[in-house]
N, C-alpha and C positions, 0 to 999 in steps of 0.2 A: 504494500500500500504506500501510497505517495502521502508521507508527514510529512513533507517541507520542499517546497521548491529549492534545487541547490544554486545557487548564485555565481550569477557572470562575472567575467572579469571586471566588465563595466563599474558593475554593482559592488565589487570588492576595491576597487581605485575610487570612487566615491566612499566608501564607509572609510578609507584611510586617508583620502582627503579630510575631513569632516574632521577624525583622531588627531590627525595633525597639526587643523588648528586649534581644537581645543588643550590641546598641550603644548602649545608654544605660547595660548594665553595661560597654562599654567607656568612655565617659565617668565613669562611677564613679569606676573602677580610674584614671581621668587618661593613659588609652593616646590617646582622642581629645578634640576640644572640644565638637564638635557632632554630630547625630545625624542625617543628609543623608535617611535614609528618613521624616523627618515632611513631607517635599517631594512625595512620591512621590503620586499622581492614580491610583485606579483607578477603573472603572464599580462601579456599584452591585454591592456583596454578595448584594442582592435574587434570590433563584430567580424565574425567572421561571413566570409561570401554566401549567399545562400544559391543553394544547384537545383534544377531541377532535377527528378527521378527518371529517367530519358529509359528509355532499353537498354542503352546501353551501361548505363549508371548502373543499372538492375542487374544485367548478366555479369558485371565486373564485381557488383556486391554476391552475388551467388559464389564466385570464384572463392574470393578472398577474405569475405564477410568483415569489408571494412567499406563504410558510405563515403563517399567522396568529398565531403565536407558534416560538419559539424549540425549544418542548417540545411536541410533537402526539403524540398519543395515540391507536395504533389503536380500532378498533370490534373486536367481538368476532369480525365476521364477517371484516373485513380480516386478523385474527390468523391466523383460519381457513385464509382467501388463504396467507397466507405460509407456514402448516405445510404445506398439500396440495403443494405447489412444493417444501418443503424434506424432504416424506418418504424420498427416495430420498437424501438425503445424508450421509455420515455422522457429523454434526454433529448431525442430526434430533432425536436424543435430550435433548442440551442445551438446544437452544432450545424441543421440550416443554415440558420444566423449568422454563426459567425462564417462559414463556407462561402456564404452569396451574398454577408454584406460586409466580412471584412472586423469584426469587431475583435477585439482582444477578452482572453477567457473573464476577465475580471469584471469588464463594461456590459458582458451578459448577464453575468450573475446580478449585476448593481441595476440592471434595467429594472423601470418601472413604469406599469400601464399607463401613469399618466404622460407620461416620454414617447408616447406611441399613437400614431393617429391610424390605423388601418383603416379609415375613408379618404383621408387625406396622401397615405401611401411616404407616411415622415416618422421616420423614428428620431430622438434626440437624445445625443450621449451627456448625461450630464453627472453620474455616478460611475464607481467600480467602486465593487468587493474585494478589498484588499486579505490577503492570510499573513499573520502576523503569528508565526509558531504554529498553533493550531487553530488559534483566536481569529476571527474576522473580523471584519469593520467598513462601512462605509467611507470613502475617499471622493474626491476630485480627481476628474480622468487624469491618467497620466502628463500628456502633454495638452496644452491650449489648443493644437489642431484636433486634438480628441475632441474635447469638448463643441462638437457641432453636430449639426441636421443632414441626416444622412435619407436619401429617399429610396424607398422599399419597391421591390419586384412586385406584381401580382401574386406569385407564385410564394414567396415567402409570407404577403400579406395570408394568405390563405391558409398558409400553416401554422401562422401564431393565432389568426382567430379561430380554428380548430383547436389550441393546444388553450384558449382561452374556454371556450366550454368543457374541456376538460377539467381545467381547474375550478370553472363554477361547481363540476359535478363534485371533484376531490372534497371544495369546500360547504358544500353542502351533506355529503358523509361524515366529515368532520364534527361539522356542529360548533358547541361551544369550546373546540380543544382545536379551533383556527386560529392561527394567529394572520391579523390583517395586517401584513407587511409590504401591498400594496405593488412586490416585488412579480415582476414576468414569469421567472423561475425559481419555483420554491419545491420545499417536501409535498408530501401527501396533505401536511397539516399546514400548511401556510410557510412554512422555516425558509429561512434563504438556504439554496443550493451549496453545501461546501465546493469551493473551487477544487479542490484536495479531490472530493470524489467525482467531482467533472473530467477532471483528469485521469484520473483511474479508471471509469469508464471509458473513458476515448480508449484507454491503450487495451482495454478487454476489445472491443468494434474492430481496432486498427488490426488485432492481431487476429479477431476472425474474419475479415476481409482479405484477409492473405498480404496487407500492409507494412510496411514500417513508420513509424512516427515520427511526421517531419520536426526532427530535431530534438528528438525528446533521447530521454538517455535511458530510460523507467522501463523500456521493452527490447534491450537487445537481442532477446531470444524472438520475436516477431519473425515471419519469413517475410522475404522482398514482396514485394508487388509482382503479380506476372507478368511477362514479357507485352502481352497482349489484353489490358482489362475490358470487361464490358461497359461499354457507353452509358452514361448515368441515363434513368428513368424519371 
């Protein structure tokens, strides 16, 4: 099970930034002498390239069971692969979402009905579900360019106001043990989704799709994609 997102390099040159300077303002103030974090060695900051999953990317990973980069990038038809496997789940609708409109796992879990016009055909990002340990918590999207009005397919409108009577249905079996958290994606009982088990599901779908996870590290025993997948439905 995925208890914690492991962290990029990105994300480790920011937390020793941050260390650094709060311990040079303790050297200021004369609490210490020296600042032990300019010692500290990490890999490159660098993102790495993202690839797509091409045939030949696939037969090369067959060979040698190493991906050709860190960050692989399905093909559209592989996308395809993974939605037809993951229709019947009831996850289905989230990973739509983020498939056909691009959202990051966190800005799903944080959506909420009223950020959603399915007449209008406009979704607006104005939260994400942060995981803090185990803990979550509502955030501000990650970047300012997050924070905007994104406009919706028919096709995905279609599957969230399906995936909305559903949850009428959930919260009317519920009864008084709903929590109205107002959220897109929630439990049975109104709960927000753990981002922790949105990912743990993908990587159950990815690996019965015949997939690997673009970029994920949680499934290396996952088989490649076939050389030839079937066209999404």
């Amino acid at each position: 099970m995925c208890w914690m997102r492991p962290l990029g390099p990105a994300t480790l040159h920011r937390i020793r930034a941050t260390l650094r300077k709060a311990l040079n303002d303790a050297i200021r103030h004369q609490l210490i002498h020296t600042n032990p974090a300019v010692h500290v060695e990490l890999p490159s900051g660098r993102r790495p390239k993202p690839i797509v999953w091409t045939n030949e990317h696939v037969t090369r990973w067959r060979q040698t069971g190493h991906a050709p980069s860190p960050v692989m990038v399905w093909t559209p038809e592989q996308t395809g692969q993974f939605l037809d496997v993951a229709a019947d789940d009831r996850l289905y609708p989230l990973y739509h979402l983020i498939a056909f409109r691009g959202l990051r796992r966190g800005e799903a879990c944080g959506l909420h009905w009223a950020d959603l016009d399915l007449t209008g055909l406009t979704l607006t990002v104005r939260w994400q579900l942060l995981q803090y340990g185990w803990e979550t918590g509502l955030d501000d999207p990650k970047t300012d360019a997050s924070a905007d009005t994104i406009a919706l397919d028919t096709a995905t409108a279609a599957v969230l106001a399906d995936h909305q009577q559903r949850q009428h249905a959930e919260q009317a079996a519920a009864g008084q043990d709903w929590s109205d958290t107002g959220l897109v994606f929630t439990t049975s009982t109104g709960q927000p989704v753990h981002p922790a088990d949105v990912t743990d599901q993908f990587t159950r779908l990815t690996a019965a799709a015949g997939l690997r996870c673009s970029g994920c590290t949680t499934c290396g025993t996952a088989r490649p994609p076939s050389p030839s997948p079937p066209a999404p439905t």
